[in-house]
C-alpha positions as CSV (number, residue, x, y, z in Angstrom):
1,X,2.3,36.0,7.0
2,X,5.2,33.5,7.0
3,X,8.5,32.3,5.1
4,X,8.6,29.7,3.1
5,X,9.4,26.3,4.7
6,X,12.1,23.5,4.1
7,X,10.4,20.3,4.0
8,X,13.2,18.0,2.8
9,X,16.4,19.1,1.0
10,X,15.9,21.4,-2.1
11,X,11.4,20.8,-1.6
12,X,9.7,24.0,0.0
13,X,6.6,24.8,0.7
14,X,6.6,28.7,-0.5
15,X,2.6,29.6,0.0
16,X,-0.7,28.4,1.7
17,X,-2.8,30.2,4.4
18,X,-0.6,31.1,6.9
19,X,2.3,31.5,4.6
20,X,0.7,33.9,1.6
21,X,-3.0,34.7,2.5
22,X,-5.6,32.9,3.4
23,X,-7.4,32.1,0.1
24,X,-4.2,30.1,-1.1
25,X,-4.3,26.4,-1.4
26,X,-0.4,25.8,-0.7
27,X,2.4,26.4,-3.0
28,X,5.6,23.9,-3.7
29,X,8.6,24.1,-5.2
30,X,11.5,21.8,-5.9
31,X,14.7,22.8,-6.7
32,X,16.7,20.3,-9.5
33,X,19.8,22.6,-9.5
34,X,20.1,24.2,-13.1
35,X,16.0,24.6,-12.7
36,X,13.2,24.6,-10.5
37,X,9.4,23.0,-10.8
38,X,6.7,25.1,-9.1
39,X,3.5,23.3,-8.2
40,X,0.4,25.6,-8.3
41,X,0.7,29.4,-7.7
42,X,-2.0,30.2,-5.0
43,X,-5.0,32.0,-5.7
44,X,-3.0,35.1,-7.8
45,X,-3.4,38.0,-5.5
46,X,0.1,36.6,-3.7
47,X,1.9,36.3,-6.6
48,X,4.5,38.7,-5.7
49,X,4.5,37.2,-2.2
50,X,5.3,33.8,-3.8
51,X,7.9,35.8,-6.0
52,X,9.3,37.2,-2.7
53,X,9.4,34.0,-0.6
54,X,11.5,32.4,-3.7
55,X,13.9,35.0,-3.6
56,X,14.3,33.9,0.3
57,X,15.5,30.6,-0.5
58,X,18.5,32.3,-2.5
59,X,16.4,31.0,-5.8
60,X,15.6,33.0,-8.6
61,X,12.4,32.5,-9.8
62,X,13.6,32.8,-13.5
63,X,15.5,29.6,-13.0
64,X,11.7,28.1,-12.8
65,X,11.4,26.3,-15.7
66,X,8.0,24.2,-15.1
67,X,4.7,25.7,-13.4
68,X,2.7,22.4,-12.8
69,X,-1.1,22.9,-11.9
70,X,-2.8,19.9,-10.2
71,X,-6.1,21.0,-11.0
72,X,-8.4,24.1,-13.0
73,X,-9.4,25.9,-9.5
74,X,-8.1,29.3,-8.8
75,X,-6.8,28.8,-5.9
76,X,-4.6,26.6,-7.5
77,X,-4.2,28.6,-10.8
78,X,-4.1,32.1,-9.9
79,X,-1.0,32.9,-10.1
80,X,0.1,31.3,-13.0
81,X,-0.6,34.2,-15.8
82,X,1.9,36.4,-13.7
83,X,5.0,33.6,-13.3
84,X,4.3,32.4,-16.8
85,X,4.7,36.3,-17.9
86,X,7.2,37.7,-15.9
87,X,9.5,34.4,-15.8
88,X,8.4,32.5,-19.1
89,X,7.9,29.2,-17.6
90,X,5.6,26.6,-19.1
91,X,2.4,25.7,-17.5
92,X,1.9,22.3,-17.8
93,X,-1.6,20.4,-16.4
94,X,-3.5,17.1,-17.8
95,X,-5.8,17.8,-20.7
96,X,-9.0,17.1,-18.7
97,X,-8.8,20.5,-17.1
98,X,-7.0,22.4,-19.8
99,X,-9.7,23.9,-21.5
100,X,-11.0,25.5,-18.5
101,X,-7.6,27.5,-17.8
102,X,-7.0,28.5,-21.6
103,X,-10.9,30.2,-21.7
104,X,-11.0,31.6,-18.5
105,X,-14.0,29.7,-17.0
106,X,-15.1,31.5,-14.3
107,X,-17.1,28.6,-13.5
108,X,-15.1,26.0,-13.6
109,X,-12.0,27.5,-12.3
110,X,-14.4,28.9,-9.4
111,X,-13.4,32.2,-10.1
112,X,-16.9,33.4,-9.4
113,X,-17.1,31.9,-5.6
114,X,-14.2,34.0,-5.2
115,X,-15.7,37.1,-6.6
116,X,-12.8,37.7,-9.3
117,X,-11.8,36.6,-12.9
118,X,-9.1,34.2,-14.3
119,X,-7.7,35.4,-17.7
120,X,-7.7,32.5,-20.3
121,X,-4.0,31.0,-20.3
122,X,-2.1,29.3,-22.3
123,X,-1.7,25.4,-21.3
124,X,2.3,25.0,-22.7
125,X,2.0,21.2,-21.9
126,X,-0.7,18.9,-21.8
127,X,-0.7,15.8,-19.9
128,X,-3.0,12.8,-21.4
129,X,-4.0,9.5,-20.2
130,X,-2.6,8.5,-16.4
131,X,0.4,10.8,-16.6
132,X,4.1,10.3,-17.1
133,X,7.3,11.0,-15.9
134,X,9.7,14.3,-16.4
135,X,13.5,14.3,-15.9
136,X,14.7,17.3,-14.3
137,X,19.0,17.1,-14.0
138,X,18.8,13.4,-13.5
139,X,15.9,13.2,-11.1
140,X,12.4,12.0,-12.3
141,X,9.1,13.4,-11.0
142,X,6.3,11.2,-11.8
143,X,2.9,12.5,-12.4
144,X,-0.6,10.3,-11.9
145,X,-3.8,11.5,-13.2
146,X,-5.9,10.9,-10.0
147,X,-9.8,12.4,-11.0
148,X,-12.5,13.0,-8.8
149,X,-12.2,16.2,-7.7
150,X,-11.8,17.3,-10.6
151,X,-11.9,15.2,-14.1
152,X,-8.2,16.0,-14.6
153,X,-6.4,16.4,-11.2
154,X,-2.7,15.5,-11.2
155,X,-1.0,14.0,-7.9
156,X,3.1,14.1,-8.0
157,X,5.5,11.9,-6.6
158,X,9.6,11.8,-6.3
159,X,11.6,9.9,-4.7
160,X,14.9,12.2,-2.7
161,X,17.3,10.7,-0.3
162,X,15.6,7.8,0.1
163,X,12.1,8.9,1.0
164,X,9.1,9.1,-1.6
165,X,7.5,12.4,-1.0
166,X,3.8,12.5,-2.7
167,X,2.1,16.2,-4.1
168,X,-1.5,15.2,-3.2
169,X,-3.6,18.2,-3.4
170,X,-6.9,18.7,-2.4
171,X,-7.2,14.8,-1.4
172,X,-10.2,15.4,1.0
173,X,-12.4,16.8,-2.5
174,X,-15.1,18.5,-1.8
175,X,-17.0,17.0,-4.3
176,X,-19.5,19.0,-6.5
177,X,-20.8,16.8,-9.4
178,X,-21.4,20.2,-11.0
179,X,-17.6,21.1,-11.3
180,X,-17.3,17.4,-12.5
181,X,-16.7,15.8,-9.6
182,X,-16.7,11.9,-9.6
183,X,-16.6,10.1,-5.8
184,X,-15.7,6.6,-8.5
185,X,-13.2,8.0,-9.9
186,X,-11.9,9.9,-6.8
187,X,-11.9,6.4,-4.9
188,X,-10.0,4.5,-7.4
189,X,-7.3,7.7,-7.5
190,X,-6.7,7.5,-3.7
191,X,-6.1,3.5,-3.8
192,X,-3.4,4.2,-6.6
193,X,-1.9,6.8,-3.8
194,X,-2.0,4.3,-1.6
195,X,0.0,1.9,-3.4
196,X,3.2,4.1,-3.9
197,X,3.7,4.3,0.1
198,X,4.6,7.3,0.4
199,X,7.2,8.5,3.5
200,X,5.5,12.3,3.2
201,X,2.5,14.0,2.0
202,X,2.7,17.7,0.7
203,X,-1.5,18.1,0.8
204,X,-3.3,21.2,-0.5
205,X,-4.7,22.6,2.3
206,X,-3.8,20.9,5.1
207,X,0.0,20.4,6.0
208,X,2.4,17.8,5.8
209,X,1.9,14.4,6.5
210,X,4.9,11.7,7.5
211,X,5.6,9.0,7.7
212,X,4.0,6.6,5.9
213,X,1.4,5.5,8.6
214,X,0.2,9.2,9.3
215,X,0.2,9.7,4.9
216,X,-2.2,6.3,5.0
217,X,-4.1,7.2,7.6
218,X,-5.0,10.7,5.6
219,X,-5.8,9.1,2.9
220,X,-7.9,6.9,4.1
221,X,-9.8,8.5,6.4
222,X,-11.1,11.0,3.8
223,X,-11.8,7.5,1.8
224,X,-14.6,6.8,4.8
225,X,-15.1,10.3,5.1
226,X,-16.3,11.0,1.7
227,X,-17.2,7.6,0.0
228,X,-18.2,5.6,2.7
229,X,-15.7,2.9,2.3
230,X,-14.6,1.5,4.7
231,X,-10.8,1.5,3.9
């Protein structure tokens, strides 16, 4: 497996599939100086790989003081218990996907497609309505509620040295209405991506997009992809 990767000053990509192990959906984190935010935590069985690959950047993972989780599926999720024990960040997600994290659902975190278990979790912060902002040593990292994939996916977006780099994960779904799943909701989430412009995409599963035409052209060729709009 790989190192972690420098996308812009202080924003890394520290796990994914050819990074951690194969069953990761990727792994950010942005360093704000005095602290760091980690978005998702892979799958859990790379944990200490993730712990590791931190330790590369000359970070220590005890400076992390936010573990953000776009979304209740354990690829996503897995690795939260052990950062949240070992380093005593928060776990912060939207409310809409909470519950599933704090019980353990092994159905709605898809624990069970991967043949494992998700301990329930405490959820530090929950996020309600269409998100917020958080100020990290003078920066601010905005957070919209973009559902569809899942009722209470997050997307991220800050702006650094003069670019507006967007944390879209899992844009291209899929879409099971049984995991409750909403193409609707998913298509009005993607137009409010596609208003902040973005100069770079960190997706999920599939890389990094820039500049802006490439990030719009993602987007919205999942959008006639999946929902048959014609974008």
């Amino acid at each position: 497996m790989g190192r972690a990767v420098t996308i812009v000053e202080g924003v890394y990509l520290i796990g994914g599939p050819d990074i951690t192990r194969s069953e990761d959906a990727a792994a950010y984190l942005i360093d704000f100086g005095k602290e760091q935010v980690m978005i998702d935590s892979g799958a859990g069985g790379s944990a200490e790989r993730l712990e590791r690959n931190i330790l590369d950047l000359g970070l220590d993972p005890r400076g992390i003081s936010t573990l953000i989780l776009t979304h209740r599926h354990i690829d996503h999720i897995g690795g939260a218990p052990y950062f949240r024990k070992q380093f005593g960040c928060r776990i912060l997600m939207h409310e809409d996907d909470a519950e599933a994290v704090e019980t353990g659902d092994r159905v709605q975190t898809v624990a069970d497609w991967y043949q494992t278990a998700f301990p329930p979790t405490p959820v530090d912060i929950r996020i309600s309505g269409d998100g917020g902002t958080l100020l990290f040593g003078g920066e601010s990292l905005s957070l919209l509620h973009t559902p569809g994939h899942t009722p209470g996916s997050l997307s991220l977006y800050l702006d650094r040295d003069g670019r507006r780099i967007l944390f879209g994960q899992d844009i291209h779904g899929p879409f099971f209405p049984r995991l409750g799943a909403d193409l609707a909701a998913w298509r009005r989430s993607m137009e409010k991506l596609l208003d902040l412009r973005a100069d770079l995409l960190c997706e999920g599963h599939f890389g990094i997009y820039q500049p802006w035409e490439e990030v719009e052209r993602y987007i919205r060729e999942h959008l006639r992809r999946n929902s048959g709009c014609p974008g």
